[in-house]
C-alpha positions in Angstrom: 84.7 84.5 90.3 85.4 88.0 91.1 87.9 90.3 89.0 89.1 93.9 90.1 92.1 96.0 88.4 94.2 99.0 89.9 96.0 101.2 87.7 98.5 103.5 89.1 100.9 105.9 88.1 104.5 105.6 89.6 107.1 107.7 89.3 110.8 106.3 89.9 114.3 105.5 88.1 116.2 102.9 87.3 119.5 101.3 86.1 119.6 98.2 84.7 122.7 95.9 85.0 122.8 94.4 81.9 125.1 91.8 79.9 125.7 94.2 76.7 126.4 98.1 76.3 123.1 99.9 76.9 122.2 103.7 78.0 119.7 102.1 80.2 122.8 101.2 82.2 122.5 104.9 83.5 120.3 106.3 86.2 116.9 107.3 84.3 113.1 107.7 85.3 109.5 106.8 83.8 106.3 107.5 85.0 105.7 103.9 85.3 101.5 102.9 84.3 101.0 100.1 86.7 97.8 97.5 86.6 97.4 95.0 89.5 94.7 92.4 88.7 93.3 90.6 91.4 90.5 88.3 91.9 89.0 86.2 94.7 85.9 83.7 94.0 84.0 85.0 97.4 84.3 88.6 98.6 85.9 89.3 101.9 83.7 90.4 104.6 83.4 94.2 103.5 82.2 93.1 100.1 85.5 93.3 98.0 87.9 91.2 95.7 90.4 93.2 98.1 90.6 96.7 99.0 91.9 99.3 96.1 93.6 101.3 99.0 95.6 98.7 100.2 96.8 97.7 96.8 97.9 101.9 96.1 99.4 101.5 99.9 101.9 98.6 99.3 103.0 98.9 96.0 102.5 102.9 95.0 103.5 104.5 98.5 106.3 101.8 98.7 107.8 103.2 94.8 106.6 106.2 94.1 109.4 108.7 93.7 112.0 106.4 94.5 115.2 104.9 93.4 114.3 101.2 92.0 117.6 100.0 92.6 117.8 101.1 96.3 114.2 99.7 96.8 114.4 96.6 95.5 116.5 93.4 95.6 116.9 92.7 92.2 117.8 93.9 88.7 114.8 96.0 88.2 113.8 95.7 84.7 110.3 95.6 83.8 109.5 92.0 84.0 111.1 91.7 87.0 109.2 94.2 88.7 106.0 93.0 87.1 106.6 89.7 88.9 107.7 91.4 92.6 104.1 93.4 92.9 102.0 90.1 91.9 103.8 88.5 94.9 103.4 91.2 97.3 99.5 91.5 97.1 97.9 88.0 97.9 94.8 88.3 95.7 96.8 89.2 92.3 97.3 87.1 89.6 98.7 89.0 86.5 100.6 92.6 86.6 101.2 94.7 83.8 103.8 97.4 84.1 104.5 100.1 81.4 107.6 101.9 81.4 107.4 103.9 78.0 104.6 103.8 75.8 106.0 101.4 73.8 107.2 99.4 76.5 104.4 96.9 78.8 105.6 93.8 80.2 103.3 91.3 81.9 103.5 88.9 84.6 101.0 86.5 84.6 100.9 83.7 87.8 101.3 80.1 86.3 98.3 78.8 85.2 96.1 81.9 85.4 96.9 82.6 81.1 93.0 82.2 80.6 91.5 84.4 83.6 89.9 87.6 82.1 91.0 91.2 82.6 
C-alpha cells in the first residue's frame, strides 16, 4: 500500500448557522491548514498514489479566498468540510482541517481508523 499527504494553506470565511448564540454566527476568516491523505495499493501509470497538483487544483483553487457559505452546500463547520474534500478526491481516505491552532477536526472514511499517516 501506498500513502501520500498534501498540506495546504487556505484562506476563506465563514458563518456557521448554529442552534445556540455564538460570534461564529458572524462572517469571519482563518487561514485554514488543510491535509488530504490518500493512498492507492498500485500506483497509477505515471508512478503516483495520485498527483499533488490535482489535489491543490480541486480543493485549494476551488476555496481559496472565498466565501465558505457561497461555495458550499452545507453548514460549513469544520467537520463538515473535512468530510466534503475526502469525497471530492477519489484516492483520499482521512482529511484533517485546522481552523485555529487550537482547532483540527478530522474526517476519517469508515473503516480506514487503522491506515497510517
Amino acid at each position: 500500500m501506498y500513502y501520500v499527504c498534501k498540506r495546504m494553506e487556505i484562506a476563506g470565511c465563514h458563518r456557521l448557522e448554529l442552534s445556540y448564540p455564538s460570534k461564529c454566527s458572524q462572517l469571519h476568516g482563518h487561514n485554514w491548514i488543510v491535509t488530504v491523505y490518500c493512498k492507492a495499493r498500485e500506483l497509477n501509470a505515471d508512478g503516483m498514489v495520485c498527483d499533488f497538483t490535482h489535489i491543490k487544483e480541486r480543493i485549494h483553487t476551488f476555496l481559496d479566498h472565498g466565501n465558505f457559505n457561497e461555495l458550499l452546500p452545507f453548514n460549513p463547520t469544520a467537520e463538515n468540510i473535512a468530510r466534503w474534500i475526502t469525497e471530492q478526491i477519489p484516492q483520499c481516505y482521512k482529511t484533517s482541517v485546522q481552523e485555529s491552532e487550537g482547532n483540527t477536526a478530522v474526517y476519517v472514511c469508515p473503516g480506514e481508523d487503522n491506515a497510517p499517516l
